[in-house]
PALODREN-389286 format. One line per field, with one value per residue (C-alpha): x, y, z. Coordinates in nm, 3 decimals. Example, Ala and Ser with C-alpha at 12.3 -4.5 7.8 and 13.67 -1.06 7.14 Angstrom:
x c(1.230_1.367)
y c(-0.450_-0.106)
z c(0.780_0.714)
! end
This chain:
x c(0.337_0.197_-0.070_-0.425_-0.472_-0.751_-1.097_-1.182_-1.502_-1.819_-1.820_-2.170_-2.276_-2.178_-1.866_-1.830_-1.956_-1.702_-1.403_-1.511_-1.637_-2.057_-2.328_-2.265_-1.916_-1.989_-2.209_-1.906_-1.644_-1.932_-1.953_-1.569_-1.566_-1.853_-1.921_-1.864_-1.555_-1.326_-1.236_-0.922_-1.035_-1.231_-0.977_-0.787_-1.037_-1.113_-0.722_-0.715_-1.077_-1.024_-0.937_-0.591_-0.533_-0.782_-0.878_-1.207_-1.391_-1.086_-0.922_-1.213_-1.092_-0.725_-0.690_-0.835_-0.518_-0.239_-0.059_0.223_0.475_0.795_1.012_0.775_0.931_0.637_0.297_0.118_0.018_0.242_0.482_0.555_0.764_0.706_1.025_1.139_1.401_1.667_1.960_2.283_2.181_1.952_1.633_1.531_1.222_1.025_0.735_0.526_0.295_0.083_0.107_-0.140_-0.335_-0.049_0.083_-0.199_-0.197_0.144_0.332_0.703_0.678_0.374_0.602_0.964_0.778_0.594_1.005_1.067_0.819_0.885_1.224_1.119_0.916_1.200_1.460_1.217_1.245_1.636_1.681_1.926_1.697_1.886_1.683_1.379_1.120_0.818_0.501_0.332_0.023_-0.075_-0.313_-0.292_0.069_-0.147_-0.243_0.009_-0.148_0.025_0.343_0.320_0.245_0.458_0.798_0.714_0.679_0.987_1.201_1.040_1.163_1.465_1.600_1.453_1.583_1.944_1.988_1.937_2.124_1.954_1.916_1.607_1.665_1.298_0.985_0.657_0.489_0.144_-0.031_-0.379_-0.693_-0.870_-0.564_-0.641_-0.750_-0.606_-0.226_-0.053_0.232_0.365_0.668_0.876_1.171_1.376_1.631_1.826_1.870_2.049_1.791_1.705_1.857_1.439_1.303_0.933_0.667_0.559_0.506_0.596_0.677_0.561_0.769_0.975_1.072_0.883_1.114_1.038_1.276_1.431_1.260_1.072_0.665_0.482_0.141_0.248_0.070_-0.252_-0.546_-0.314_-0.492_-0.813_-0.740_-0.603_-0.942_-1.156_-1.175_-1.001_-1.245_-1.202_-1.184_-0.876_-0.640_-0.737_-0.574_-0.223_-0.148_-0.215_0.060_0.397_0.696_1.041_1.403_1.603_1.930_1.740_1.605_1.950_2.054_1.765_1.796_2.197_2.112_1.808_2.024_2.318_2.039_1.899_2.220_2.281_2.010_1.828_1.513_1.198_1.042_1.019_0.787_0.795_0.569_0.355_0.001_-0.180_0.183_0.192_-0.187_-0.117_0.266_0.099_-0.175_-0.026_0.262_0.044_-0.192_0.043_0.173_-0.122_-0.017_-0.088_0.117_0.108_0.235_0.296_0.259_0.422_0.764_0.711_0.976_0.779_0.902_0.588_0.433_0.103_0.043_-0.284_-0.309_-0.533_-0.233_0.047_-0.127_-0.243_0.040_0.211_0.582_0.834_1.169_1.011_0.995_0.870_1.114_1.031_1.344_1.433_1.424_1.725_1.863_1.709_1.984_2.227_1.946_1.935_2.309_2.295_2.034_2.224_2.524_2.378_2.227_1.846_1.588_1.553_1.330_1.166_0.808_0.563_0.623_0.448_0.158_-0.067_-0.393_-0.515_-0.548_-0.323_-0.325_-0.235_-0.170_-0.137_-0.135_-0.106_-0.463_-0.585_-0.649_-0.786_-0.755_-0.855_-0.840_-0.619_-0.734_-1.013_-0.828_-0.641_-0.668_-0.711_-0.885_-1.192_-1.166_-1.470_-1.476_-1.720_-1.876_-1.959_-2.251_-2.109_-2.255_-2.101_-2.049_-2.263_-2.002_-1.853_-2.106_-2.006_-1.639_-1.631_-1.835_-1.658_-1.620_-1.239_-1.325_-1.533_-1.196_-1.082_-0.635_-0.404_-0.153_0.145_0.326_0.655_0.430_0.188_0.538_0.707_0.355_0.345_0.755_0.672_0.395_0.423_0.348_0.607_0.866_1.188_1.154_1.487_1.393_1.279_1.502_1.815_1.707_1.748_2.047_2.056_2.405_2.478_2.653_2.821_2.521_2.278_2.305_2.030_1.910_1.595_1.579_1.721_1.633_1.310_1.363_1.559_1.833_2.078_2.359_2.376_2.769_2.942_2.722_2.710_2.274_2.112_1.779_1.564_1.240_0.993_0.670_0.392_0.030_-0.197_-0.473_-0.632_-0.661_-0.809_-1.076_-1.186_-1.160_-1.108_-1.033_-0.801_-0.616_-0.592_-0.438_-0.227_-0.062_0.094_0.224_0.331_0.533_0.686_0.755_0.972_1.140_1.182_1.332_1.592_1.716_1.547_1.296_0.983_0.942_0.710_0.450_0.409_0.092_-0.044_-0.448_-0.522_-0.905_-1.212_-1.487_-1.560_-1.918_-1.988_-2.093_-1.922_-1.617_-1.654_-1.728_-1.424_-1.177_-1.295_-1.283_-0.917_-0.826_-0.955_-0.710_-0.413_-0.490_-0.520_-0.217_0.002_-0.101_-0.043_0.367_0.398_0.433_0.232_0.165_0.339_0.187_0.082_-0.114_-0.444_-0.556_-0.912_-1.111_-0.913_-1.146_-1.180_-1.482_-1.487_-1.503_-1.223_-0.921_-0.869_-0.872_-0.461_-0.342_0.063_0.244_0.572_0.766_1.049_1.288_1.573_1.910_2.130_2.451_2.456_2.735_2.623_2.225_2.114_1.955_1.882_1.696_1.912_2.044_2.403_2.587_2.545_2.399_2.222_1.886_1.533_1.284_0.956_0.812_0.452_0.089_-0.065_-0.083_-0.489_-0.656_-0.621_-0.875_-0.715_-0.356_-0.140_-0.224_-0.609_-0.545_-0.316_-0.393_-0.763_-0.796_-0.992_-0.980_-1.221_-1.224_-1.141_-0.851_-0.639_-0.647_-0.399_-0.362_-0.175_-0.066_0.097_0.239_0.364_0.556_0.717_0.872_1.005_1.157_1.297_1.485_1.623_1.748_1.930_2.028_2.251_2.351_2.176_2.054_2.158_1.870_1.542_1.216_0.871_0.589_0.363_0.254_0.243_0.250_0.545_0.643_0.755_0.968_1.153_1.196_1.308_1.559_1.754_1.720_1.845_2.167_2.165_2.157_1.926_1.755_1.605_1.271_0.961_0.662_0.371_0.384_0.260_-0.103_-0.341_-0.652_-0.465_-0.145_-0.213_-0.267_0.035_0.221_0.021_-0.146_-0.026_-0.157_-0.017_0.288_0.484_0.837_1.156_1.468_1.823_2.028_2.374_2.429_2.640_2.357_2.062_2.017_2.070_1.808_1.539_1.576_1.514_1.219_1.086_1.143_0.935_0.613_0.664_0.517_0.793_0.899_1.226_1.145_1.511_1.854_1.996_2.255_2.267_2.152_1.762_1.485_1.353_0.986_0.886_0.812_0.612_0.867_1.194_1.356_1.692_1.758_1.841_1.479_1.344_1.536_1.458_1.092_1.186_1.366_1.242_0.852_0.842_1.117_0.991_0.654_0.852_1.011_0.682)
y c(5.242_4.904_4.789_4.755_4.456_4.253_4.205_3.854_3.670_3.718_3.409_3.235_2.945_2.766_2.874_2.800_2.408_2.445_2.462_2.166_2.284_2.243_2.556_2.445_2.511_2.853_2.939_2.871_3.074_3.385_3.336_3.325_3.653_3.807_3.854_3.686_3.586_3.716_3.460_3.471_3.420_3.144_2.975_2.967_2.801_2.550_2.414_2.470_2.316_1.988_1.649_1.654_1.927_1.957_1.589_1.672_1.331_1.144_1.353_1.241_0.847_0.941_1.128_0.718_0.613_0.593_0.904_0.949_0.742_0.775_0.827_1.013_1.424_1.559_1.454_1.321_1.627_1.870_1.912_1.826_1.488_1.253_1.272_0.983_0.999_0.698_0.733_0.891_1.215_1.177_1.186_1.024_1.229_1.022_1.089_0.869_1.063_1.004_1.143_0.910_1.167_1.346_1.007_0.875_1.190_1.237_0.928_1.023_1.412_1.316_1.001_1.269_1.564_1.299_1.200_1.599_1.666_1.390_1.485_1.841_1.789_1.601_1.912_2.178_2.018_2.075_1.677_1.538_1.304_0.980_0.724_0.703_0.442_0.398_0.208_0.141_-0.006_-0.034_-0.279_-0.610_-0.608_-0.725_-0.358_-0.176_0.156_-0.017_-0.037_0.334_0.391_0.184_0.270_0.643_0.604_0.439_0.675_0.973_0.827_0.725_1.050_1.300_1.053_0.945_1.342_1.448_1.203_0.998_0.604_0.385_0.160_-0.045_-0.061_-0.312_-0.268_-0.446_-0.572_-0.603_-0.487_-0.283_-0.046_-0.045_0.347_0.453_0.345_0.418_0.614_0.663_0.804_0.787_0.962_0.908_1.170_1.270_1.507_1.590_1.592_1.980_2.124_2.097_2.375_2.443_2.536_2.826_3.233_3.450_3.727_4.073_4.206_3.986_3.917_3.643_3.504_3.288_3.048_2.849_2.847_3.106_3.080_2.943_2.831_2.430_2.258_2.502_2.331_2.013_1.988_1.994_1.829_1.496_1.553_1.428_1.074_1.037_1.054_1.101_1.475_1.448_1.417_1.759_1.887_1.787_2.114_2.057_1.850_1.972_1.977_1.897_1.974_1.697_1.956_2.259_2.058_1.946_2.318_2.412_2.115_2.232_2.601_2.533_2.328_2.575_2.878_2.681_2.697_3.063_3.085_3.345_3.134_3.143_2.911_2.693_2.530_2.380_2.459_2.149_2.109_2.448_2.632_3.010_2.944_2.645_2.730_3.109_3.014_2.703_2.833_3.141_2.959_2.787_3.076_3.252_3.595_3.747_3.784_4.071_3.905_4.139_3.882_4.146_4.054_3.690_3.617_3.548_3.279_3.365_3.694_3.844_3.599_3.667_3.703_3.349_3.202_3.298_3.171_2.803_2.791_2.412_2.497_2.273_2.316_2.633_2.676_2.974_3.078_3.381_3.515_3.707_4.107_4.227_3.871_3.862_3.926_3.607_3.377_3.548_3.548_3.213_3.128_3.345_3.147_2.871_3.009_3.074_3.302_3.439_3.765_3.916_3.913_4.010_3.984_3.873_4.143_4.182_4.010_3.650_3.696_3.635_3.954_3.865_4.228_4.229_4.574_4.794_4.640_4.392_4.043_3.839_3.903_3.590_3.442_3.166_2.909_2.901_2.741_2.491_2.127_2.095_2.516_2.584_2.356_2.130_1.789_1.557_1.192_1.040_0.730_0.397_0.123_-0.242_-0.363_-0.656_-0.862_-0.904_-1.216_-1.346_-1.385_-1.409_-1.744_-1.874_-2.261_-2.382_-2.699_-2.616_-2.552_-2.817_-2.787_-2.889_-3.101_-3.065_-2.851_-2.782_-2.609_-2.438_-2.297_-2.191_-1.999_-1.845_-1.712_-1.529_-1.411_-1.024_-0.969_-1.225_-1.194_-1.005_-0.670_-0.628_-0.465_-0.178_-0.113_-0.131_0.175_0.357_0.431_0.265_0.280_0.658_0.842_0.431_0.412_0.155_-0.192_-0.371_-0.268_-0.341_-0.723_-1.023_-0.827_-0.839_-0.431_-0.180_-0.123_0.209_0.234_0.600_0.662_0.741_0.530_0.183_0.157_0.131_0.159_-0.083_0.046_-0.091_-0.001_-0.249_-0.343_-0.648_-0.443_-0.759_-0.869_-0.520_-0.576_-0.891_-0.804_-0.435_-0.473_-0.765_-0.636_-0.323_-0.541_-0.768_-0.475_-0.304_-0.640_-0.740_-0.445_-0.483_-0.835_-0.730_-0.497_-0.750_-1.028_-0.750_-0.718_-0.377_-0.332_-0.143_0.190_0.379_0.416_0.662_0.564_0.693_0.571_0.515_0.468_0.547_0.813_0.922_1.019_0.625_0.503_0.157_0.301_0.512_0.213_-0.011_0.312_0.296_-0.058_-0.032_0.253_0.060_-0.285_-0.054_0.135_-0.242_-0.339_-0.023_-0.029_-0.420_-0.353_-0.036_0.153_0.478_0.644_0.954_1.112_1.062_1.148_1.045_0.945_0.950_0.961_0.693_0.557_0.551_0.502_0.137_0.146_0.203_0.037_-0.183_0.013_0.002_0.176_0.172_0.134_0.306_0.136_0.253_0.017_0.028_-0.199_-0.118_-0.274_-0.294_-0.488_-0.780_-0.740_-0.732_-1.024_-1.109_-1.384_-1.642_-1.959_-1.904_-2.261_-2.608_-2.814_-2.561_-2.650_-2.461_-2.447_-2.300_-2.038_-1.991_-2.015_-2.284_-2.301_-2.281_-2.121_-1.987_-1.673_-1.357_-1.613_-1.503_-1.870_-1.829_-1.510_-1.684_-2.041_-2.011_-1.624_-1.554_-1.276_-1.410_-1.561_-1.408_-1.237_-1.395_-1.461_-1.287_-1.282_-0.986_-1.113_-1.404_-1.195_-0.956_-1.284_-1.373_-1.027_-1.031_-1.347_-1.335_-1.022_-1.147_-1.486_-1.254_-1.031_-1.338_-1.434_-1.741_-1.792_-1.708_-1.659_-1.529_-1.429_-1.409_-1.623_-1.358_-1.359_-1.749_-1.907_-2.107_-2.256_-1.948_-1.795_-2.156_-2.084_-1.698_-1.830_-2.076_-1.833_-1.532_-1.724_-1.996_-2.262_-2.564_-2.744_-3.106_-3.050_-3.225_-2.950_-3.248_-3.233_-2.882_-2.861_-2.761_-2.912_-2.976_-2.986_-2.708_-2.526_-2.563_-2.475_-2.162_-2.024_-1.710_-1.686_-1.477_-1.497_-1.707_-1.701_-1.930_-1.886_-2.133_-2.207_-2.369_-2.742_-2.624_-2.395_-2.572_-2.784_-2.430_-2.243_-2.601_-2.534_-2.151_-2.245_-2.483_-2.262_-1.932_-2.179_-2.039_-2.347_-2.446_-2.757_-2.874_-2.887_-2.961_-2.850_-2.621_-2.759_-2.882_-2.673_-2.831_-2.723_-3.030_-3.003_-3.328_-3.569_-3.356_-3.048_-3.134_-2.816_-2.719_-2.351_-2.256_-2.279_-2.145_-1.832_-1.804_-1.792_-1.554_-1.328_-1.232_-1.144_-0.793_-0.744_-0.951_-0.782_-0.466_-0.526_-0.636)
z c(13.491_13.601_13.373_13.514_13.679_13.501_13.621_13.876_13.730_13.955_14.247_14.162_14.292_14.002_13.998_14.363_14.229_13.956_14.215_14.397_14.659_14.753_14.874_15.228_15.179_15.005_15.294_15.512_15.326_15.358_15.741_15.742_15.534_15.635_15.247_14.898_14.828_14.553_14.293_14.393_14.739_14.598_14.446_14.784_14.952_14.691_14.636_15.114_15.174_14.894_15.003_14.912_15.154_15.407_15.461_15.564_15.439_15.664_15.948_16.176_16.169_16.108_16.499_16.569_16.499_16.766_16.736_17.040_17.138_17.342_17.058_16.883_16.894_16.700_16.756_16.401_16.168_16.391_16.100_15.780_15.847_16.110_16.356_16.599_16.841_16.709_16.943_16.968_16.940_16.615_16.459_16.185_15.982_15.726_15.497_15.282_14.989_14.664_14.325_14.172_13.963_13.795_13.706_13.584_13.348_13.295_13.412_13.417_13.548_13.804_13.962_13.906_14.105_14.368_14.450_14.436_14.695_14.962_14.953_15.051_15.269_15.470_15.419_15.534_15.862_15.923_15.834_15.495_15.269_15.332_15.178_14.909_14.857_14.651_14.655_14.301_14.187_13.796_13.594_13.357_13.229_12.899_12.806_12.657_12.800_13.225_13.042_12.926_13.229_13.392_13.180_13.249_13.635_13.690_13.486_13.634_13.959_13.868_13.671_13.942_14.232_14.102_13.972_14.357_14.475_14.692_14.687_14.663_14.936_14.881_14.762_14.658_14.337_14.230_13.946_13.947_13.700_13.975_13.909_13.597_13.513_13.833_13.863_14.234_14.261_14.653_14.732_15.055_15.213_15.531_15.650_15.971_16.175_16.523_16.774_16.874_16.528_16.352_16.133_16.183_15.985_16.136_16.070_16.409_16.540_16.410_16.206_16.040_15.676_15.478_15.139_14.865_14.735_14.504_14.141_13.986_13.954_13.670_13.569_13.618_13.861_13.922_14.091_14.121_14.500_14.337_14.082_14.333_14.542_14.207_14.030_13.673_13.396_13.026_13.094_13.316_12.991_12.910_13.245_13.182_13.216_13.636_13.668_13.750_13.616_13.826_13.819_14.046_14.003_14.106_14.416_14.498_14.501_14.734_14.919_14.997_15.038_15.323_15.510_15.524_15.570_15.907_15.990_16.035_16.322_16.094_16.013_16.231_16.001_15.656_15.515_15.133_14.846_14.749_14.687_14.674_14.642_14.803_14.926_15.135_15.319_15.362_15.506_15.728_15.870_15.978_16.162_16.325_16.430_16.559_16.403_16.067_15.700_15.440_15.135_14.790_14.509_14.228_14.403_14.321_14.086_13.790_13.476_13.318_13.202_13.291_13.590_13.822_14.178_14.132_13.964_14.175_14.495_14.354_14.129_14.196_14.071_14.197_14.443_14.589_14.934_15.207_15.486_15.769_15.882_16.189_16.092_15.992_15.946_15.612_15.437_15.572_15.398_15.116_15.055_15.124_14.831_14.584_14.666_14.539_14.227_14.379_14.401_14.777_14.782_15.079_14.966_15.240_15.650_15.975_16.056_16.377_16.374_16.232_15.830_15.500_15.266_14.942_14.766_14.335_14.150_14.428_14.547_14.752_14.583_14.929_15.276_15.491_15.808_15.791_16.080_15.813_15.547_15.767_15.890_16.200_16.203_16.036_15.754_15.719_15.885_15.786_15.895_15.594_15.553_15.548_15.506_15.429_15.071_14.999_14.777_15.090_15.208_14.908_14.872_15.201_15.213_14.935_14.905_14.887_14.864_14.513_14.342_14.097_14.199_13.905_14.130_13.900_14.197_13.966_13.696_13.990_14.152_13.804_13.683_14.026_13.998_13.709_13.844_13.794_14.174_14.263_14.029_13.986_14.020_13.870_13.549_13.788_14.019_13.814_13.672_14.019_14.220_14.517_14.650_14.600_14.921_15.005_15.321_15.153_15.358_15.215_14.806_14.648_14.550_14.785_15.128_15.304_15.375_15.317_15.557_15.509_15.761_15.963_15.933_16.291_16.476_16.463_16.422_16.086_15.995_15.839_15.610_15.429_15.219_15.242_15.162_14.988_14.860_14.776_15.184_15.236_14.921_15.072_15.452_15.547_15.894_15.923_15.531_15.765_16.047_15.788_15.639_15.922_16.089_15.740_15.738_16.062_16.004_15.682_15.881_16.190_15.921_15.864_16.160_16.269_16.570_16.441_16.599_16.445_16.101_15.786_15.574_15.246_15.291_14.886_14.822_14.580_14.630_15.013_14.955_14.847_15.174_15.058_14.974_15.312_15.529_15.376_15.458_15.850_15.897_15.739_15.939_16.246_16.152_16.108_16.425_16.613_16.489_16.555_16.907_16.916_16.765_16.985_16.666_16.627_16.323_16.276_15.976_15.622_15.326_15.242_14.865_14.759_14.449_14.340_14.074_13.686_13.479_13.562_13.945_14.224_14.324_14.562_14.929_14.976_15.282_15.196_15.554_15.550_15.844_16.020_16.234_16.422_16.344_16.697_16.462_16.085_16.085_16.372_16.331_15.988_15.817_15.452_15.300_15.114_15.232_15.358_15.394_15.272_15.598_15.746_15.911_15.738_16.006_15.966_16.280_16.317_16.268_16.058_15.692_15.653_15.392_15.027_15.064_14.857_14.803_14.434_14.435_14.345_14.146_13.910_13.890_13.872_13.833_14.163_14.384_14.653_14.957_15.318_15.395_15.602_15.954_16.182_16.555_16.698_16.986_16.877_16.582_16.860_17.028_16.718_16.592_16.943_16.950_16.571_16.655_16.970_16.726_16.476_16.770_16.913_16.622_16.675_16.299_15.945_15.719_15.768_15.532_15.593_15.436_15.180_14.806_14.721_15.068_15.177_14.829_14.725_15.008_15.036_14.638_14.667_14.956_14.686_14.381_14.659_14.751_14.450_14.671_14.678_14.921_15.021_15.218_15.363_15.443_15.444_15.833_15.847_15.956_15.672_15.561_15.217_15.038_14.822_15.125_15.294_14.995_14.864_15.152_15.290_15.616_15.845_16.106_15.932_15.857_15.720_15.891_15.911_16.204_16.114_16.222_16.514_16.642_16.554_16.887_17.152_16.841_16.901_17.269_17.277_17.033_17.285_17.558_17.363_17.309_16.943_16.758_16.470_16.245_16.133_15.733_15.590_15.478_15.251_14.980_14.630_14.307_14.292_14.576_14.627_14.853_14.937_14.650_14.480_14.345_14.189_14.036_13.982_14.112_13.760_13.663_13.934_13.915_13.520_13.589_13.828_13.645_13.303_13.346_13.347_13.157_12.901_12.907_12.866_12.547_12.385)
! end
């Protein structure tokens, strides 16, 4: 005899303010109902109705954004993935997320289960995870509480992503004190997938069979949603127990199993368990599919005893996933998932009408319409106040010309090389696996993207994960603008042609109208820039409540771009010198300005100034004509000008290839030297013709109206920049190499 299923707490209004959610809210849910909620009821709509999941303080500006495309087959928040039409019969579905809370918490299983659920949210759609990259922001290397944090990221990424087998192809990562409470963690995942072979997340047809999947349900992860829709406090320690806990091996298993189930014909639809667990894919898929679903949470399988209806729904467990089968199919998927060592039991089916009815005990636990839980149903959508931070006037207005410059240039350029934001990232991305299944092109360190070759076909694509925070602190809109065309540019110097965006829009607390009015402005540049590059934005995640006790971080809305490469073997470009003689030119805008440069921040430790300056247009001209030079094979090296201005891409091109080289930059417009050496304004990029090709490259330059400057040639073992840097590559690459490591073994 089943024992008697315990009693739910009364729903009060303070309960109700407990979950997160406000009296307007609660006066919603009782429309919806027509009567008080349950508290299991409750705690649906508190983990479907917070940020994390409903986006209701940011869905308003995200449908801004430029959202179809011609290569676009799913329309921005349509599915789980983004999916874009690449050629030859494929698609390529990619995904860009945050786990920043869980991380913050519990650095190494809130970065392993942020990997875990990129990956599945890739596979649900019918497409094989092909390539992972991350995004990652943390504080002062100083504290030994970033390296914790740091250390425990990176292995949680690394285990959970070489274990399923999967390479990191890219990624950025940050250092900065406005991250200081409040680390980053944004994960990425590309797959592919024959065009017209999708899964969709949807619940249809009366009738038929609805299955868990994969692991069994525990209490991990409860409330994660709400949890992710609050800012980090001194109380968040004591809920460890919301983060999750992954298994890479388990994932692989479901990962092989869901492809080889979509296979059989039997599905209808799958969707994967993430934030807000059985509540969230229950309630999704059915109001996507316009019908209703009968669910019988006792057939859950359980790994823990005694488990609530409340539990079971907002339960967070990892490498779980809901399918609907056709009736009478069920049993081909589930043969399939015990072939491969998983759960697969039938545990509720597609009903007439328009609610989810979540039965426990032989009773009814909550019975609710789900277009009210959802995004884009009756969720609530707000318009929050915004009004402009005032420390913008000043750092803004800030006077270069007050600035007192050391003019030792060889110490300036070795203090900037081992600058954590500049230097190696070696001591990170050794610890992944980026050349598992033989595909990877382009790994993490000498390459300005990621570029992973698609066997059969001669194309490749070309990704990258981008954002300078610090542009977007001091000038929303145009950091908005710089990030997306920094991205592309990355990808461009690569040899890809960018098609399309994936974002992850990290900021502080919505309901501070500063806060509010920095995340529209950003939204805005990125949305000026997409349409500029032709490349829309097919999905995301947003991230807010990113603050700590001390204040927020810097507004950093991660682009996740996606290019092209028509031939891997022909097209793709990396950024070291190649030969002795060839000819450096520099492409571009002018060198003005040192507003928000790695330059201010760690020579005179300023973050102020303005972002920046970017046109879009010309930036438009130059992608186009950079591709069609490494297209034609015309040059040999290319890299774009970013974090420490000119000085240090003409550096990172001799320690890349360990070649020196004999230059003369003095001709380059800027009001001063330091400028032209340190600034990092936009549209500017490096490249190298050979001797034999330089004169046809000079006359296609003259003939684009792309303004450029011969600035020397490659050879030797010293980078020599006109009289005023003299070191040998040796150097250069030491300073390079051993910060973070160093800091790490402290």
């Amino acid at each position: 005899m089943a024992a008697a299923s315990p009693k739910e707490p009364e729903v009060t209004l303070e309960l109700v303010l407990d979950h997160g959610l406000t009296e307007e809210e609660f006066e919603m849910i009782k429309s919806y109902l027509g009567r008080v909620p349950t508290f299991t009821e409750l705690g649906v709509y508190s983990v479907m109705w917070s940020e994390h999941c409903s986006y209701k303080n940011s869905i308003l500006e995200i449908k801004k954004l430029p959202r179809k495309g011609e290569q676009l087959l799913v329309e921005a928040g349509e599915e789980n993935a983004g999916l874009v039409d690449i050629g030859d019969g494929l698609a390529c579905a990619f995904k860009i997320e945050s786990h920043n809370h869980p991380s913050a918490i519990e650095p190494y299983q809130g970065a392993a289960t942020g990997v875990g659920g990129i990956h599945r949210d890739i596979f649900t759609m019918g497409a094989r995870p092909i390539a992972s990259l991350n995004s990652l922001r943390f504080g002062s290397m100083e504290n030994p509480r970033v390296r914790y944090l740091l250390d425990g990221v990176v292995r949680g990424i690394s285990d959970y992503g070489n274990s399923f087998g999967v390479p990191v192809v890219a990624g950025e990562i940050y250092f900065d004190e406005s991250y200081e409470g409040n680390p980053l963690v944004n994960a990425m995942s590309v797959g592919i997938v024959k065009v017209g072979e999708t899964a969709s997340a949807i619940a249809k047809g009366i009738g038929n069979p609805v299955l868990i999947v994969g692991s069994s349900t525990g209490r991990d992860g409860i409330h994660g949603a709400t949890f992710a829709s609050e800012d980090i406090s001194e109380a968040s320690e004591a809920k460890r127990p919301s983060v999750q806990v992954g298994d890479p091996f388990t994932e692989k298993l479901l990962l092989e199993a869901s492809l080889e189930a979509l296979k059989t014909g039997a599905v209808v639809g799958m969707q994967d368990m993430g934030a807000a667990g059985i509540a969230c894919s229950s309630s999704e898929m059915t109001a996507k599919g316009g019908e209703g679903m009968r669910m019988d949470l006792d057939k859950v399988p359980m790994r823990e005893e005694g488990m609530t209806a409340y539990e079971l729904l907002l339960s967070e467990s990892q490498e779980r996933m809901l399918v609907v089968a056709e009736k009478g199919r069920e049993q081909e998927i589930i043969d399939v998932y015990e072939k491969w060592d998983l759960n697969a039991v039938v545990i509720g089916e597609v009903v007439e009408g328009d609610k989810v009815t979540y039965w426990k005990d032989g009773e009814i636990k909550a019975e609710i319409p789900a277009d009210s839980l959802v995004l884009g149903g009756g969720a609530p959508r707000y318009v929050r106040d915004a009004v402009r931070p005032a420390y913008l006037d000043e750092v803004q207005n800030f006077d270069e010309s007050s600035l007192s410059h050391p003019e030792n240039h060889n110490e300036i350029l070795l203090k900037l090389l081992s600058s954590p934001n500049i230097c190696s990232k070696r001591w990170v991305h050794e610890q992944y696996d980026t050349m598992v299944r033989t595909n990877t092109v382009n790994a993490p360190g000498a390459t300005n993207s990621g570029v992973i070759r698609l066997k059969g076909t001669k194309k490749g694509l070309a990704v990258k994960t981008d954002c300078n925070g610090r542009y977007v602190y001091l000038n929303p809109r145009k950091g908005g603008q710089i990030a997306v065309a920094e991205s592309a540019r990355n990808v461009v110097c690569s040899g890809g042609k960018p098609v399309a965006i994936t974002n992850c829009l990290n900021f502080g607390n919505p309901y501070k109208p500063e806060v509010y009015w920095t995340f529209k402005e950003a939204l805005g540049g990125m949305g000026d820039a997409c349409r500029a590059l032709n490349t829309p934005v097919t999905g995301g995640n947003v991230s807010l409540y990113n603050e700590n006790p001390k204040g927020a971080i810097f507004p950093t809305p991660v682009i996740g771009m996606l290019g092209i490469v028509e031939d891997v073997e022909k097209h793709t470009m990396t950024p070291g010198f190649k030969e002795e003689g060839d000819v450096i030119y520099y492409l571009g805008a002018d060198r003005k300005g040192l507003g928000g440069s790695e330059y201010l921040k760690a020579i005179h430790g300023l973050t102020t100034g303005d972002a920046p300056d970017i046109n879009l247009d010309f930036e438009v001209k130059l992608q186009d004509f950079l591709l069609s030079m490494i297209k034609s094979q015309m040059i040999t090296a290319a890299h774009d000008l970013s974090d420490g201005g000119l000085a240090v891409t003409l550096a990172e091109m001799a320690i890349f290839s360990g070649l020196g080289a004999a230059l003369s930059v003095k001709g380059l417009e800027a009001a001063t030297y330091h400028e032209t050496l340190y600034s990092e304004a936009q549209s500017g990029v490096v490249v190298t013709a050979s001797l034999q090709k330089s004169k046809a490259f000079e006359e296609l330059l003259n003939k684009s109206s792309i303004p450029y400057q011969t600035i020397g040639v490659a050879g030797g073992n010293e980078l020599l920049i006109d009289s005023e840097i003299h070191l040998k590559v040796e150097d250069l690459k030491n300073s390079y190499e051993g910060a973070i490591s160093d800091a790490m073994s402290q």
